[in-house]
MINU-558632 format. One record per residue: x, y, z of N, C-alpha, C, CB in turn. Coordinates in nm, 2 decimals, padded with zeros to 4 digits. Glycine has a CB too. Layout:
+--------+---------+--------+---------+----------+--------+--------+---------+--------+---------+----------+--------+
| n.east | n.north |   n.up | ca.east | ca.north |  ca.up | c.east | c.north |   c.up | cb.east | cb.north |  cb.up |
+--------+---------+--------+---------+----------+--------+--------+---------+--------+---------+----------+--------+
|      X |       Y |      Z |       X |        Y |      Z |      X |       Y |      Z |       X |        Y |      Z |
...
+--------+---------+--------+---------+----------+--------+--------+---------+--------+---------+----------+--------+
END
This chain:
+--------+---------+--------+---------+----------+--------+--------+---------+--------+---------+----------+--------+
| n.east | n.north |   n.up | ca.east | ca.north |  ca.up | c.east | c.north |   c.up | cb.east | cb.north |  cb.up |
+--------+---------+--------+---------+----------+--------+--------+---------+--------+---------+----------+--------+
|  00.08 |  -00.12 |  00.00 |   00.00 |    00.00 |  00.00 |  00.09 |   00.13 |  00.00 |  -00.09 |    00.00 |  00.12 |
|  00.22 |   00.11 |  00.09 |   00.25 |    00.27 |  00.10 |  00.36 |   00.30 | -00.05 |   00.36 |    00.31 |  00.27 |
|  00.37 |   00.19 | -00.15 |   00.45 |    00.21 | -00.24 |  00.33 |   00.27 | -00.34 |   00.54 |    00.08 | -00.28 |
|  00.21 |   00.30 | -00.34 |   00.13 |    00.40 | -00.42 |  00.19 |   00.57 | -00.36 |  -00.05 |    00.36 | -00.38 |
|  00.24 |   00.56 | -00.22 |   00.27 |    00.70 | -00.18 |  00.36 |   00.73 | -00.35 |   00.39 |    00.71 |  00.00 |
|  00.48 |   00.66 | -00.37 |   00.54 |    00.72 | -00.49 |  00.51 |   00.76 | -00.59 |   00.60 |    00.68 | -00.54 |
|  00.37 |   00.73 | -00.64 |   00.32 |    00.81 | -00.74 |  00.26 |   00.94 | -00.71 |   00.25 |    00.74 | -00.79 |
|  00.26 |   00.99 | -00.59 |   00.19 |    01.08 | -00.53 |  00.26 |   01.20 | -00.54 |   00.15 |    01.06 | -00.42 |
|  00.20 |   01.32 | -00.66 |   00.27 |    01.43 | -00.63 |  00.30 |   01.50 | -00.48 |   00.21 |    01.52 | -00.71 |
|  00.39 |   01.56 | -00.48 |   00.50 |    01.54 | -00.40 |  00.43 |   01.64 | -00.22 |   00.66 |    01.62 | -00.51 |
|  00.34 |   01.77 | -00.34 |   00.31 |    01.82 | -00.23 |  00.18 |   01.72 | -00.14 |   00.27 |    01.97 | -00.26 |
|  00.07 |   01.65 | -00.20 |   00.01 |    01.57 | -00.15 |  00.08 |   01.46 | -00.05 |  -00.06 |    01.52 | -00.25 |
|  00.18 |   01.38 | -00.08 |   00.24 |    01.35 | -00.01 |  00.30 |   01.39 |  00.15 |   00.29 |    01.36 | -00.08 |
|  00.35 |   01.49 |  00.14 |   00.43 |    01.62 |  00.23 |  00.32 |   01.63 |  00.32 |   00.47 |    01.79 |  00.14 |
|  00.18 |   01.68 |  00.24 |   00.09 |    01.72 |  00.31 |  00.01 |   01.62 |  00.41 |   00.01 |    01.78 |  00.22 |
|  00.00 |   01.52 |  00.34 |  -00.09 |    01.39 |  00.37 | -00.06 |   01.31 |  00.45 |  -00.11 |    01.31 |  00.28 |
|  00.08 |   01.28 |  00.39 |   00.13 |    01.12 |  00.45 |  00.26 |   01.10 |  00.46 |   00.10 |    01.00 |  00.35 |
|  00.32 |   01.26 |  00.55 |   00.49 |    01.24 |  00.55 |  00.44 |   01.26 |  00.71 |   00.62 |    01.38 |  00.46 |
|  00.48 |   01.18 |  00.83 |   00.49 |    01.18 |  00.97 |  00.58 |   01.28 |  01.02 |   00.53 |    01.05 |  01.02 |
|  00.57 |   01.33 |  01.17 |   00.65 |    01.46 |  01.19 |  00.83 |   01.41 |  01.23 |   00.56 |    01.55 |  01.33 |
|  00.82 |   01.24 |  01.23 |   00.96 |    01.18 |  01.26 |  01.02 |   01.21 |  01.09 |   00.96 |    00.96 |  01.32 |
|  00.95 |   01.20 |  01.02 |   01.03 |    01.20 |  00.92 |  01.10 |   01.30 |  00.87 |   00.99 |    01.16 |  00.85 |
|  01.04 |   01.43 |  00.92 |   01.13 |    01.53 |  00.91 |  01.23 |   01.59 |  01.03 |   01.06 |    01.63 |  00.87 |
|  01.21 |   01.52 |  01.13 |   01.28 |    01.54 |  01.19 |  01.49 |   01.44 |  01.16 |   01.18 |    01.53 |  01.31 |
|  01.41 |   01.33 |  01.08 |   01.53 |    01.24 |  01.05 |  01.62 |   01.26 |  00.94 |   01.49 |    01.11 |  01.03 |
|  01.47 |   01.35 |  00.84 |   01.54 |    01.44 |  00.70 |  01.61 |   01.56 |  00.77 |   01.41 |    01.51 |  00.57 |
|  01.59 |   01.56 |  00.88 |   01.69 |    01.72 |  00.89 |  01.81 |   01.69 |  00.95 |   01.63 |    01.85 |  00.98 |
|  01.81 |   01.55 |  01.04 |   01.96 |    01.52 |  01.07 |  02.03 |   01.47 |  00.94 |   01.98 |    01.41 |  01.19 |
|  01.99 |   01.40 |  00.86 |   02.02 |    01.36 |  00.76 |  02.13 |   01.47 |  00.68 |   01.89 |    01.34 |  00.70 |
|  02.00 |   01.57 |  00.65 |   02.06 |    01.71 |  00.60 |  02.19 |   01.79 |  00.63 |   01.98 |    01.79 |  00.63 |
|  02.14 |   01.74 |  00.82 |   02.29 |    01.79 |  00.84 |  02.40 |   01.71 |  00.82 |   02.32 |    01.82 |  00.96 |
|  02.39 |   01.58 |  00.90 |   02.51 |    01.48 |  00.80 |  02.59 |   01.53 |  00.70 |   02.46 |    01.38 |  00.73 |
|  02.46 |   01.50 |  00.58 |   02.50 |    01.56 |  00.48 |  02.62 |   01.73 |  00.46 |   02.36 |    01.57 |  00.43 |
|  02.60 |   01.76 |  00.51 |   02.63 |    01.94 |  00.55 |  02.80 |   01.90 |  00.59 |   02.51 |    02.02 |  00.73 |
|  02.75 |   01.82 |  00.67 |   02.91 |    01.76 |  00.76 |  02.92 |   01.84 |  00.92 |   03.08 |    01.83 |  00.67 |
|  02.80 |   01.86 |  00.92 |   02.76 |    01.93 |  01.09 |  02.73 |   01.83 |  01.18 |   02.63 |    02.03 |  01.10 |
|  02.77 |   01.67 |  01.12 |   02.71 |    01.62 |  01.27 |  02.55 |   01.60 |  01.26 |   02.75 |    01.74 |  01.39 |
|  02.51 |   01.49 |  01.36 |   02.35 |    01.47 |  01.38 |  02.34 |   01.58 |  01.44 |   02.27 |    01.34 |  01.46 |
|  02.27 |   01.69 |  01.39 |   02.15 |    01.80 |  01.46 |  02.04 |   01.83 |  01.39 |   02.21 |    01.96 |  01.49 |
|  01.97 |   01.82 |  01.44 |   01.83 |    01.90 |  01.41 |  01.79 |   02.01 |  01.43 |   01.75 |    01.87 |  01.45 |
|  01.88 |   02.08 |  01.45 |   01.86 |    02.25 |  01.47 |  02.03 |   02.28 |  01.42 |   01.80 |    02.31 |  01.68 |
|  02.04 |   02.38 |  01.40 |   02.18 |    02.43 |  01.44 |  02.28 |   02.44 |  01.55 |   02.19 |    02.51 |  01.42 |
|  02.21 |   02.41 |  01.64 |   02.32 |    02.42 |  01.76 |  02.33 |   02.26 |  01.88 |   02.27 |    02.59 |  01.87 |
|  02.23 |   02.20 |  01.89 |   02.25 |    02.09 |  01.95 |  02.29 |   01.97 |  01.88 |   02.16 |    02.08 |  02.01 |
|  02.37 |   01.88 |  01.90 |   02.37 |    01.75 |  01.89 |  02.27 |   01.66 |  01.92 |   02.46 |    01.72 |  01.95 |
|  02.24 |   01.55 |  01.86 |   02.13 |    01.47 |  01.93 |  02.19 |   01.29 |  01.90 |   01.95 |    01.52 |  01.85 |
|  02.14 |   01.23 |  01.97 |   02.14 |    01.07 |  01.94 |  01.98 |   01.05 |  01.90 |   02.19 |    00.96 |  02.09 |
|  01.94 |   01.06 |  01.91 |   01.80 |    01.06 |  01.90 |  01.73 |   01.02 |  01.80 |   01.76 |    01.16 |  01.91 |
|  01.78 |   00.95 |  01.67 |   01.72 |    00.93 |  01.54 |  01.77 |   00.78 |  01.51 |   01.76 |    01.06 |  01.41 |
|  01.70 |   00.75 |  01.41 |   01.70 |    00.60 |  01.33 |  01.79 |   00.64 |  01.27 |   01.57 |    00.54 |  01.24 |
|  01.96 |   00.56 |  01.30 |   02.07 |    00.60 |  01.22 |  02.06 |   00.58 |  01.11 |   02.18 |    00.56 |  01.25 |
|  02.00 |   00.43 |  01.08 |   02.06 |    00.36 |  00.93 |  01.94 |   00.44 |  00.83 |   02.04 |    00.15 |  00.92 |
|  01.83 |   00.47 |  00.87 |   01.75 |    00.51 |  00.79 |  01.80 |   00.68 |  00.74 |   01.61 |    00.49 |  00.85 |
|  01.84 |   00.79 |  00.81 |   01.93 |    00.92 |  00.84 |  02.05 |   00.85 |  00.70 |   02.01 |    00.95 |  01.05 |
|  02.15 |   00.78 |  00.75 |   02.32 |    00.74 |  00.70 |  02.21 |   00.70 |  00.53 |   02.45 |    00.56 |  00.81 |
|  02.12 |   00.64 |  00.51 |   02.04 |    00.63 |  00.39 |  02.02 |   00.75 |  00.27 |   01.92 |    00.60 |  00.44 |
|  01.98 |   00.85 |  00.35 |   01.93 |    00.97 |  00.29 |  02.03 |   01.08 |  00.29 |   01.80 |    01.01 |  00.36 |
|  02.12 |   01.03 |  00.33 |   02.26 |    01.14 |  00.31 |  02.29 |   01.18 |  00.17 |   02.40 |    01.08 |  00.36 |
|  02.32 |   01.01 |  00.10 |   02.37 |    01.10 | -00.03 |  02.22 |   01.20 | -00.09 |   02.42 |    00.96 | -00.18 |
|  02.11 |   01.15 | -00.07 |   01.99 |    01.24 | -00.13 |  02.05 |   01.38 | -00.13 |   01.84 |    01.23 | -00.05 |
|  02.08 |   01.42 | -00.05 |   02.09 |    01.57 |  00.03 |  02.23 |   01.60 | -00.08 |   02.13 |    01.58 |  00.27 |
|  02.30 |   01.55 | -00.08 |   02.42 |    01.58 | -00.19 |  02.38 |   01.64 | -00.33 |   02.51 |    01.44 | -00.22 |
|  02.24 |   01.59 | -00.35 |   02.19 |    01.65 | -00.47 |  02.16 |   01.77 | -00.55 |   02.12 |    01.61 | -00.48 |
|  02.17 |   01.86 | -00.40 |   02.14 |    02.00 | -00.42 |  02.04 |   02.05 | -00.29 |   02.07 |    02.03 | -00.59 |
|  02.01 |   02.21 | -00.27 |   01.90 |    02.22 | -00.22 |  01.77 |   02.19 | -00.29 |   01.91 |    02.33 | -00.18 |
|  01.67 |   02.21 | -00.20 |   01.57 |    02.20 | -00.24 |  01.51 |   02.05 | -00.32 |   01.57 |    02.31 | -00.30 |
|  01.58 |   01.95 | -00.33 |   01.59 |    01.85 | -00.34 |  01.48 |   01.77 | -00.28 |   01.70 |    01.83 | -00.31 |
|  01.36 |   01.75 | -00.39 |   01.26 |    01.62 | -00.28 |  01.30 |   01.50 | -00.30 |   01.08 |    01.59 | -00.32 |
|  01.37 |   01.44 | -00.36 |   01.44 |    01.28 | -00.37 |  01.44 |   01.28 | -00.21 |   01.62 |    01.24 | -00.46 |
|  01.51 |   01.32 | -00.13 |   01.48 |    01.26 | -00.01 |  01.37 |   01.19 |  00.07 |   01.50 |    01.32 |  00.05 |
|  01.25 |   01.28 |  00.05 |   01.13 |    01.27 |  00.11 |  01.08 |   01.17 |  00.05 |   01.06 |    01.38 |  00.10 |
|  01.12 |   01.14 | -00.09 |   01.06 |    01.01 | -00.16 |  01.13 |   00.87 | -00.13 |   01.07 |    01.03 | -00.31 |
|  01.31 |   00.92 | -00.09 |   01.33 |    00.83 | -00.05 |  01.31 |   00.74 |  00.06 |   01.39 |    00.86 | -00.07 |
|  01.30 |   00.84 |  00.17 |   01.23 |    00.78 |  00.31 |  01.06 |   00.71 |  00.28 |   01.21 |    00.92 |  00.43 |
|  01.02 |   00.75 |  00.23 |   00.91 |    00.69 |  00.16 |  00.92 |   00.54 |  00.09 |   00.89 |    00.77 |  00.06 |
|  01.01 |   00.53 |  00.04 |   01.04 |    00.40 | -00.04 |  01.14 |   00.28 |  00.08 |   01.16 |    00.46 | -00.22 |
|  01.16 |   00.36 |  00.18 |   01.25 |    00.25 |  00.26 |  01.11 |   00.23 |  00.33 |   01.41 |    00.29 |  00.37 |
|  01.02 |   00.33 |  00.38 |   00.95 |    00.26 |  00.45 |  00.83 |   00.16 |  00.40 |   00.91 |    00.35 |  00.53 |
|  00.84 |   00.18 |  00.25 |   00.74 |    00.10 |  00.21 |  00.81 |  -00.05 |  00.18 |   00.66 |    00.17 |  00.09 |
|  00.94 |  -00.05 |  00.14 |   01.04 |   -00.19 |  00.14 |  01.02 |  -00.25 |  00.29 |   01.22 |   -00.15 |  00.10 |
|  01.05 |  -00.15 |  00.41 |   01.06 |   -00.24 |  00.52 |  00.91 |  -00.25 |  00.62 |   01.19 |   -00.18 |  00.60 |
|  00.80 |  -00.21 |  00.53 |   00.70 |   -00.26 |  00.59 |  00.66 |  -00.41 |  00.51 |   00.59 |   -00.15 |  00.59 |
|  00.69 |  -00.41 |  00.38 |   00.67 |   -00.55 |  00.29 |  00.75 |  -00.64 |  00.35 |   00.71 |   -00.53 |  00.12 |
|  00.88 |  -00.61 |  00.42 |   00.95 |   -00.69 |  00.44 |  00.92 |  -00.76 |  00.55 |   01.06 |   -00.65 |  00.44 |
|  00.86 |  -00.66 |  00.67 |   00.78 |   -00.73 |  00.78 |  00.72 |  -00.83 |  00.73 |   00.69 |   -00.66 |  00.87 |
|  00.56 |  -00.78 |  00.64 |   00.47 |   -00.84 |  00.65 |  00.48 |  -01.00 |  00.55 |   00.37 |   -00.75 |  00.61 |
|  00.58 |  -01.00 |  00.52 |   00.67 |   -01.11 |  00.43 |  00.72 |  -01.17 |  00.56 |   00.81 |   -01.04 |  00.31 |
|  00.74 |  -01.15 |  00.66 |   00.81 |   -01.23 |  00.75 |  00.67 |  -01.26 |  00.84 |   00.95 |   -01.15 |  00.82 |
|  00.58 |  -01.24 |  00.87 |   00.45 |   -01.23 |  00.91 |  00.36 |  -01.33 |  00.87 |   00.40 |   -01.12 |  00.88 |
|  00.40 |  -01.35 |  00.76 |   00.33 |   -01.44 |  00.72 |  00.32 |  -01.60 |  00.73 |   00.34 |   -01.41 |  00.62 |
+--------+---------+--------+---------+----------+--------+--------+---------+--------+---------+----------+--------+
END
């Protein structure tokens, strides 16, 4: 089901069916990316986030600003590792 999210223009998406973790993991991401270290703001450090899914979306952020490949990309892991549960669920 959530691999229909990818056909979804982007702002429906954003609007609809992007959770508030996920921007909070795209923004450490971002910073990674940056080379500032996990923060989610500019000035604190945090441990606080799903590393491997963040260390995932790093290169996205290399692509430029303003860049939605990220947002789609967190999208597409979570729709691989919900199939992958329900594949093991079964």
């Amino acid at each position: 089901m959530r691999l229909v999210f990818l056909a979804v223009p982007f702002r429906d998406l954003d609007v609809n069916f992007v959770p508030d973790d996920t921007y909070y993991t795209l923004a450490i991401a971002r910073s990674l990316a940056a080379g500032d270290g996990p923060r989610a703001d500019a000035h604190h450090l945090t441990n606080g986030f799903q590393p491997l899914l963040a260390f995932l979306l790093v290169p996205l952020f290399w692509l430029g600003p303003g860049s939605i490949a990220p947002v789609y990309a967190a999208a597409a892991v979570g729709a691989v590792a919900d199939s992958a549960v329900a594949g093991l669920l079964r």
